[in-house]
N, C-alpha and C positions, 0 to 999 in steps of 0.2 A: 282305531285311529280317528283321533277328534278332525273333520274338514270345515272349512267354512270358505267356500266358493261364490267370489261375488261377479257380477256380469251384467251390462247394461248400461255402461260407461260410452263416453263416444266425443265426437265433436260437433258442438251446437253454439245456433245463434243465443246473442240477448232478446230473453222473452220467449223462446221457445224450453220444452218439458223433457224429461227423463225421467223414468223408471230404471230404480236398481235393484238388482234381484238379490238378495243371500242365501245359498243349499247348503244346509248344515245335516251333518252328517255325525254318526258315533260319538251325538249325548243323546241325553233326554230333552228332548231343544221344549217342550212345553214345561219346563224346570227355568229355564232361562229368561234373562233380559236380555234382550237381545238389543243392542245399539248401531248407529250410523256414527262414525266421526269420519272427520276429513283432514287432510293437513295440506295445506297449501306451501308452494315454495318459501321455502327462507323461515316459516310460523312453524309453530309448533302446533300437535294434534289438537282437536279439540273437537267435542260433541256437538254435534247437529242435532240428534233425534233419540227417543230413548223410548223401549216401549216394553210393559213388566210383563210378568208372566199372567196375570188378570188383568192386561190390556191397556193400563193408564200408560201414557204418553206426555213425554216432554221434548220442548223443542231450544236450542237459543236462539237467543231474540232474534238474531240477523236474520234466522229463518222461519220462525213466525209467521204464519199466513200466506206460504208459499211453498212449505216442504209438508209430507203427510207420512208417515212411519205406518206399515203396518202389518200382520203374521199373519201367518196359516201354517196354525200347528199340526193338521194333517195331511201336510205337505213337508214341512220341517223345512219353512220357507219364513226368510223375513224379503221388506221390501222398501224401497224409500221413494216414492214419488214426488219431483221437485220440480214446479211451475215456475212460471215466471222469472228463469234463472239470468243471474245478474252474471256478467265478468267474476265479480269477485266473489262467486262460487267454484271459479276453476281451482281445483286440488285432488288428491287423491283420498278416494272414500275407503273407508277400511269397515268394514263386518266386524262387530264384536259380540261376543257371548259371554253371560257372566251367571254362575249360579254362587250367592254369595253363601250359599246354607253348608255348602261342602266348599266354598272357599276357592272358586275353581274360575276359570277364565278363559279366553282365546280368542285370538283373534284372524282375518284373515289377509288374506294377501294386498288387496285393494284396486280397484279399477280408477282408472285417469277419468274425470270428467275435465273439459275444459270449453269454457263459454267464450266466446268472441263478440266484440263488440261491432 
């Protein structure tokens, strides 16, 4: 049974930090990309953070230079640490896992982040 358990969500000012944690469980999660999206009220989902199974990393723009993706495949952990958080970061973060070679994907529940101003 494929898990992806994410935790580390909460209620924070503007300008203060968060760490999101993803435990992924029954893959091979060093096979995987593992991703952050978020979706905020009323928008649809959309990619934050993207990080491959050899490590390259991609961000969108709005979080650029303030959000950091990163794994520990001996842990079968991803992670998203995000600085200098804006308002209009509050949505909910969703874990994804994608092995595209067997065609396969998942996602997980998502934890609330929400920024106040």
């Amino acid at each position: 049974q494929v898990q992806l358990v994410e935790s580390g969500g909460g209620l924070v000012q503007a300008g203060e930090s968060l760490r999101l944690s993803c435990a992924a469980s029954g893959i091979s999660f060093a096979l995987y990309t593992m991703a952050w999206y978020r979706q905020a009220p009323g928008k649809q989902r959309e990619m934050a953070a993207t990080i491959t199974r050899g490590g390259s990393t991609d961000y969108a723009d709005s979080v650029k230079g303030r959000f950091t993706i990163s794994r520990d495949n001996t842990k079968n952990m991803a992670y998203l640490l995000m600085n200098s958080l804006e308002p209009e970061d509050t949505a909910v973060y969703y874990c994804y896992a994608k092995n595209s070679m067997i065609n396969r994907d998942f996602w997980g529940q998502g934890t609330q982040v929400t920024v106040s101003s």
